[in-house]
C-alpha positions in Angstrom: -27.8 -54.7 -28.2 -31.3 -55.6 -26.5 -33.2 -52.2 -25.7 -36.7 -51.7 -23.8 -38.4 -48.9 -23.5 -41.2 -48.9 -21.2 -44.0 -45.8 -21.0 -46.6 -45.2 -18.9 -47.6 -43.6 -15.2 -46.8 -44.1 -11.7 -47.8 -48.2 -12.5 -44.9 -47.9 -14.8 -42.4 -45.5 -12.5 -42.6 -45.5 -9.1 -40.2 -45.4 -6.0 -39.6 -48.9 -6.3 -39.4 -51.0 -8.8 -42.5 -52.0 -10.8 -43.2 -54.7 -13.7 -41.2 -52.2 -16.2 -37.9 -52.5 -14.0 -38.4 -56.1 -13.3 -38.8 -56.7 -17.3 -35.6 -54.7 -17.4 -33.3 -56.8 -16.3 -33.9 -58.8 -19.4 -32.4 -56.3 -21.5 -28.5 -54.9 -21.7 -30.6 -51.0 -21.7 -33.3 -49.9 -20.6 -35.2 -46.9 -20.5 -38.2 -46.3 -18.0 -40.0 -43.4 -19.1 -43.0 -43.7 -16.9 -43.9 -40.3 -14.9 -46.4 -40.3 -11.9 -49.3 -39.0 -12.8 -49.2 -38.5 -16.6 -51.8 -39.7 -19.3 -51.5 -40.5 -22.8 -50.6 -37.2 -24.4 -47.1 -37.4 -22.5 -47.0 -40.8 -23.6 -46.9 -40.1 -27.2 -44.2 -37.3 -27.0 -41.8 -39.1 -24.5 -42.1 -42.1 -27.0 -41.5 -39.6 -30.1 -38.3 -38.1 -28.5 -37.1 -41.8 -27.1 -37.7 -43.0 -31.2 -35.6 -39.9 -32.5 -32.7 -39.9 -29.9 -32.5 -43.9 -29.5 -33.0 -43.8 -33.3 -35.5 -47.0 -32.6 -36.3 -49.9 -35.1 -36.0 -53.5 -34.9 -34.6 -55.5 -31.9 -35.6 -53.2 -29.7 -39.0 -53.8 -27.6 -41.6 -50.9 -26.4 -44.1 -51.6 -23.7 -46.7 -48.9 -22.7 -49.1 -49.1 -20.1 -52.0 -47.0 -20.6 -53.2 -45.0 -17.5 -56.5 -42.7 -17.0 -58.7 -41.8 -19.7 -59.1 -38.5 -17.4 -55.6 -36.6 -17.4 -54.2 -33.2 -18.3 -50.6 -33.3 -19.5 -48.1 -30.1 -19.8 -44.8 -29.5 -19.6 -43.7 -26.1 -17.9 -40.4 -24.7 -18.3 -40.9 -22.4 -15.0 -41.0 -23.2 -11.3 -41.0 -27.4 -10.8 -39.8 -27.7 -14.1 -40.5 -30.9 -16.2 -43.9 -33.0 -17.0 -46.3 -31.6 -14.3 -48.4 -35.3 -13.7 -51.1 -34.3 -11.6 -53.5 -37.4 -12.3 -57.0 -37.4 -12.6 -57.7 -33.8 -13.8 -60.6 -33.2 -11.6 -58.4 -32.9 -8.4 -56.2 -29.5 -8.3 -57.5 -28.2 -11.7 -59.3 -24.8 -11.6 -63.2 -24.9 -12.3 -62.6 -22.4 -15.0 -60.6 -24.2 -17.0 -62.9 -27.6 -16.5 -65.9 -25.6 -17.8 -64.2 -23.4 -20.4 -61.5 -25.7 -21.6 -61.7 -29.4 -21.2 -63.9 -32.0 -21.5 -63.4 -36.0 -21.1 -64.6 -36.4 -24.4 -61.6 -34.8 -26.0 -59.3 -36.6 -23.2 -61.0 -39.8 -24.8 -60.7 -38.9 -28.2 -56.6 -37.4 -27.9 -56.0 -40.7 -25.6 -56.6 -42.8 -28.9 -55.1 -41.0 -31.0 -51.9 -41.1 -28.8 -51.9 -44.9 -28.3 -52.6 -45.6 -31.9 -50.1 -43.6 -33.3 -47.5 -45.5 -30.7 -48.7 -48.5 -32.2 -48.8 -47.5 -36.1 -45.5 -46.4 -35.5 -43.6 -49.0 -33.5 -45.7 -51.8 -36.3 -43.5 -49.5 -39.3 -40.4 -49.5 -37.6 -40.9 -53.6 -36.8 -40.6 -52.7 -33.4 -41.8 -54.9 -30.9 -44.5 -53.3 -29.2 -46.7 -54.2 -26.4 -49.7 -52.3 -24.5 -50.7 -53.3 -21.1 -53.9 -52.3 -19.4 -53.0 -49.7 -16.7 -56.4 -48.8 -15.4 -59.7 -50.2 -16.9 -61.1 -49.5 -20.5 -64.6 -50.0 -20.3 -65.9 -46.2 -21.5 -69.9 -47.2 -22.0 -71.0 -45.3 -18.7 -68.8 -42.9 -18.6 -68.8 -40.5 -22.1 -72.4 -39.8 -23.8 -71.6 -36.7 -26.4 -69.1 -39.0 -28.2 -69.9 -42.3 -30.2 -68.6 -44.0 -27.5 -68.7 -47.6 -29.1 -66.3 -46.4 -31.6 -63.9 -45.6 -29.4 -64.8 -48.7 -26.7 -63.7 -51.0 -29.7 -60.7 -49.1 -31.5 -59.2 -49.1 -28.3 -59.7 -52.4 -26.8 -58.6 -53.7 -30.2 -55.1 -51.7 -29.6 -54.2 -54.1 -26.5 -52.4 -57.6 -26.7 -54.2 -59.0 -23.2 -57.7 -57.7 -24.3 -59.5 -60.0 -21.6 -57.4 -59.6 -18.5 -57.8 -57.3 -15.6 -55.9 -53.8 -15.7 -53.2 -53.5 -13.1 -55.5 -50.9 -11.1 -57.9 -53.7 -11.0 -56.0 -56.6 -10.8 -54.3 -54.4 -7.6 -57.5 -54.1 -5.8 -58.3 -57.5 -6.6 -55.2 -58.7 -4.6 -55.3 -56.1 -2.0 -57.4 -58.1 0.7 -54.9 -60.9 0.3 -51.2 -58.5 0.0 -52.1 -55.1 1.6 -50.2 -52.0 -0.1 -47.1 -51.1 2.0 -47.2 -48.8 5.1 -45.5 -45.5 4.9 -44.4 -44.8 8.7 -43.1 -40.9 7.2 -47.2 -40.8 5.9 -48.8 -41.4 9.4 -49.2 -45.2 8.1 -51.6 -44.7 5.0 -51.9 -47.6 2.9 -50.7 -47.1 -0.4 -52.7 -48.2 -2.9 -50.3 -48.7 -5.8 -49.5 -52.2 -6.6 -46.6 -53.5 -4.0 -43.6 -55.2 -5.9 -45.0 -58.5 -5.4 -48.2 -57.6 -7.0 -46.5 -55.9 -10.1 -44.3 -59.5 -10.8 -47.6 -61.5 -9.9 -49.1 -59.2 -13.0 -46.0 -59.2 -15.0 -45.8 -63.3 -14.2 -49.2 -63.7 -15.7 -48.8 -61.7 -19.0 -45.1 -62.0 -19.6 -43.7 -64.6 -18.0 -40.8 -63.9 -20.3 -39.4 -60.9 -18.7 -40.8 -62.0 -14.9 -37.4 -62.3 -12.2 -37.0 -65.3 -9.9 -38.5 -65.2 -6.5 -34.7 -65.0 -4.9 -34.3 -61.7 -6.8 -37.9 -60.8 -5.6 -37.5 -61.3 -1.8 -34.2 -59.9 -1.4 -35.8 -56.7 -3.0 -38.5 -56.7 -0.7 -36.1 -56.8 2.1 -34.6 -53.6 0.7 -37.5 -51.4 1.0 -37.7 -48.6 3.7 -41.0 -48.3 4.9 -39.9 -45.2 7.2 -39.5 -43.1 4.5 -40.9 -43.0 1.0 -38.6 -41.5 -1.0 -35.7 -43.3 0.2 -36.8 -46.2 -1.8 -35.4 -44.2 -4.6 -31.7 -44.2 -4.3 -31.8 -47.4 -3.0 -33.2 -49.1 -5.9 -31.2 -47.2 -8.2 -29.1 -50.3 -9.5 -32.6 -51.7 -10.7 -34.3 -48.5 -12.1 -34.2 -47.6 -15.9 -32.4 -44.8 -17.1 -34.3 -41.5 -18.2 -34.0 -39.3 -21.7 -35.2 -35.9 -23.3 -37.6 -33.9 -21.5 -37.8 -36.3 -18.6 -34.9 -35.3 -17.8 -34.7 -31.4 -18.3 -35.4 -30.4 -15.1 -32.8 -31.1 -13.6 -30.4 -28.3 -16.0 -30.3 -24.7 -17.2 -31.6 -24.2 -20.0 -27.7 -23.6 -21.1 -27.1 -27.2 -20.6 -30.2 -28.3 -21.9 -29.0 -29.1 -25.7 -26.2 -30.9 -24.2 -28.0 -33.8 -22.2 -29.8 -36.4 -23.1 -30.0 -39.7 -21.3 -29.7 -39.9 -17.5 -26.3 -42.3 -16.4 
């Protein structure tokens, strides 16, 4: 059986479908285990617990797309249960904790460690593994108390398209000429996360491989529901790839908890 398992943010997970459900359909399973908002450290445990409960090795294919070099990832087992992906960690987080307990360094520093232990680990197992540029990866004017160079190159080095735009940038690149869709339950704001035909347009580029046919394209354009966001995600459902582990968790008791582990 053909398996992907794609990882990454809200440019791998969204309410409709991105470039990981698009290189889906290529597969008989997959797994999208993006989460809005997440960074790398949720990266590396998601992709831990899909290894142990898929029992991954090769055949199967992993693609992550890296995200912001400035997240704060936890999982809480209280309230909104689950990953809590609040993006860049400047917006929402207390100032205490910024000054006390964080620093971009470390985010830059745990960041690489995550992604190259993904790729150590899937190059092992003879996995086929694959990491996309989410959002850019030049670090030279952005960390000083660091030996930034270091990290600039063991990074870079990790990706297979080491020369080509990020999505983030290849999105704003494209925006002028395909404007983000128009949220009518949002008071119209633009949203600035890549519209389908921008995610196959990237996927196109870099893997034409696993890109879709422009049939399959329109008549999934013609399914989206501007009026309401979260529509979109019921009716793309047929598309979407399924979830495991602690993705997954919130949803149950803790009773049935031990009991669950891959979403239908």
């Amino acid at each position: 059986m053909s398996r992907l398992i794609t990882i990454g943010c809200s440019l791998t997970q969204y309410d409709y479908p991105t470039w990981a459900d698009m290189a889906g359909t290529h597969f008989e399973e997959h797994y999208n285990l993006g989460n809005p908002g997440c960074g790398h450290n949720y990266m590396l445990n998601i992709f831990t617990e899909a290894d142990i409960l898929l029992n991954l090795g090769e055949g199967d294919t992993v693609i992550v797309m890296s995200t912001s070099f400035v997240r704060y990832d936890v999982w809480l087992p209280n309230g909104d249960w689950g990953w809590q992906g609040n993006g860049n960690v400047y917006v929402g987080m207390p100032q205490e904790f910024l000054k006390n307990f964080y620093s971009d360094e470390h985010n830059l520093m745990q960041s690489f460690s995550c992604l190259k232990s993904i790729y150590e680990i899937c190059k092992s197992k003879k996995i086929n593994f694959i990491l996309l540029k989410g959002f850019p990866t030049d670090f030279n004017n952005h960390y000083y108390n660091v030996d930034v160079e270091f990290f600039d190159n063991q990074i870079n080095e990790l990706f297979n398209f080491k020369n080509f735009p990020s999505l983030k940038e290849f999105t704003e690149e494209q925006m002028g000429e395909y404007k983000g869709y128009e949220w009518q339950d949002q008071d119209g704001k633009i949203d600035q996360h890549p519209t389908m035909l921008m995610h196959h347009r990237y996927l196109k580029k870099l893997l034409p491989q696993y890109s879709i046919n422009e049939d399959y394209l329109n008549l999934l354009e013609q399914r989206i529901d501007l009026s309401n966001k979260k529509n979109n995600i019921q009716l793309f459902d047929d598309i979407k790839g399924k979830k495991l582990g602690s993705l997954i968790t919130r949803n149950f008791s803790n009773d049935y908890m031990k009991n669950f582990k891959y979403s239908g």
